[in-house]
C-alpha positions, 0 to 999 in steps of 0.5 A: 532505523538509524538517523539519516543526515538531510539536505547534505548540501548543508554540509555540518549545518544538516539536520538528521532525522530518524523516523521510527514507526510503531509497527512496520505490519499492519492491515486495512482500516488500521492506525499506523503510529509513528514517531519522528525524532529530529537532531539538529546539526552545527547550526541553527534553521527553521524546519519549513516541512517536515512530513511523514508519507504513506507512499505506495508503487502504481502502475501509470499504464500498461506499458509503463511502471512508476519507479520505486523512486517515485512513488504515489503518496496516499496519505501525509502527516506534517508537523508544519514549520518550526525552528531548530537550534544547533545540536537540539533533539526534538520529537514528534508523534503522529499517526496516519489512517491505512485505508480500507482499500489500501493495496495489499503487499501480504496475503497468507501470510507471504511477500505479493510480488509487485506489491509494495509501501513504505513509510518516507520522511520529507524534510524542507529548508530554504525551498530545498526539499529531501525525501528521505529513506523508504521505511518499508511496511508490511500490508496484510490481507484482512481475514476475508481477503486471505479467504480469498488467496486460499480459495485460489490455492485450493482450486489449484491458481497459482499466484503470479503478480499484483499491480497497484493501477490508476482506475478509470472506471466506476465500482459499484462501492464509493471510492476514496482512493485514485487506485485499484490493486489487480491480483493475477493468478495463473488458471489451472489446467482444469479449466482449460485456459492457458492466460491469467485471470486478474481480480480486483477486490475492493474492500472499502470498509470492514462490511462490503467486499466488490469482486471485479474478475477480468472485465466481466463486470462486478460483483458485490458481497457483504465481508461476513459471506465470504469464507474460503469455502463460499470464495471457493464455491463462488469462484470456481461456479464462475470460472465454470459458467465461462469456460468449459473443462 
């Protein structure tokens, strides 16, 4: 992390920011502390926003792909308006919740192509806004979740690409979030399939799991019955009732 000049048009009179979190891997249902440390430049301004955005990469459609450029902002943490002298440091601290849902970027430990979040600084002056560096972090799977990534190893899938989308359906489980993570996994040879299967899993807290394979309808777990050997016997009994060897 290093101080980043914003609003530039300001010339010397620009303000620089430097958005430090407190760690850049966590998981589902954690906190993500941050701080901003903000270095006032050859003049005096009022700050109208400063604000600190958990943003991640959605896909609009089947056809089309949110640019990185352009993220989805899931959460926002804003210190609200404040003046600053010329040359002054100031720094706040704030926090912002990872969702029970939130996408994942990591499973077993390993980078899920597709998959991406980031923290992104936004600092307003005048009506001017700058959205400043991405601070990436890492979303790790929660210990169910890597049960399942293992389960589709162990019964030979291999892991293509997970995609953020829009949902216009509804799940079983109450959502909070406007968005659904789709895992795809290329089918072994053993069942005779030559596609992807794509699975939804929607953790909305640390007890329920809703497994959404396909479009064949849901399927809802308590988290303490999915270990890699019941993700494992559960996946392959449902591969198996659907498609022959």
């Amino acid at each position: 992390m290093a101080f980043r000049t914003f609003l530039s048009s300001m010339g010397i009179n620009a303000p620089a920011v430097d958005t430090v979190p407190g760690r850049t891997a966590v998981r589902p249902g954690d906190e993500l502390p941050f701080k901003i440390l903000v270095r006032g430049g050859g003049a005096d301004v009022k700050v109208d926003r400063l604000a600190v955005e958990l943003v991640i990469r959605v896909e609009e459609s089947e056809t089309t792909e949110t640019n990185w450029t352009d993220p989805h902002v899931l959460a926002t943490s804003d210190t609200g308006a404040f003046a600053l002298a010329a040359k002054e440091d100031r720094e706040f601290e704030g926090s912002l919740a990872i969702p029970w849902e939130m996408p994942l970027t990591h499973a077993l430990g390993r980078r899920l192509k597709g998959a991406r979040c980031a923290l992104r600084t936004t600092m307003e002056i005048d009506n001017a806004v700058d959205r400043g560096d991405f601070d990436e972090i890492a979303v790790h799977a929660r210990p169910v979740q890597d049960a399942m990534f293992q389960a589709f190893a162990d019964l030979g899938f291999r892991f293509d690409e997970a995609e953020v989308k829009k949902h216009f359906r509804n799940f079983q489980q109450t959502q909070t979030l406007g968005y659904c993570q789709e895992l795809e996994f290329w089918f072994p040879a053993s069942y005779n399939r030559q596609d992807q299967l794509e699975m939804t899993v929607i953790t909305p807290d640390a007890e329920s799991v809703e497994v959404i394979p396909g479009s064949t309808g849901s399927f809802l777990f308590t988290a303490d019955e999915l270990d890699v050997q019941r993700w494992t016997s559960w996946l392959d009994e449902f591969c198996r009732e659907r498609w022959d060897r």
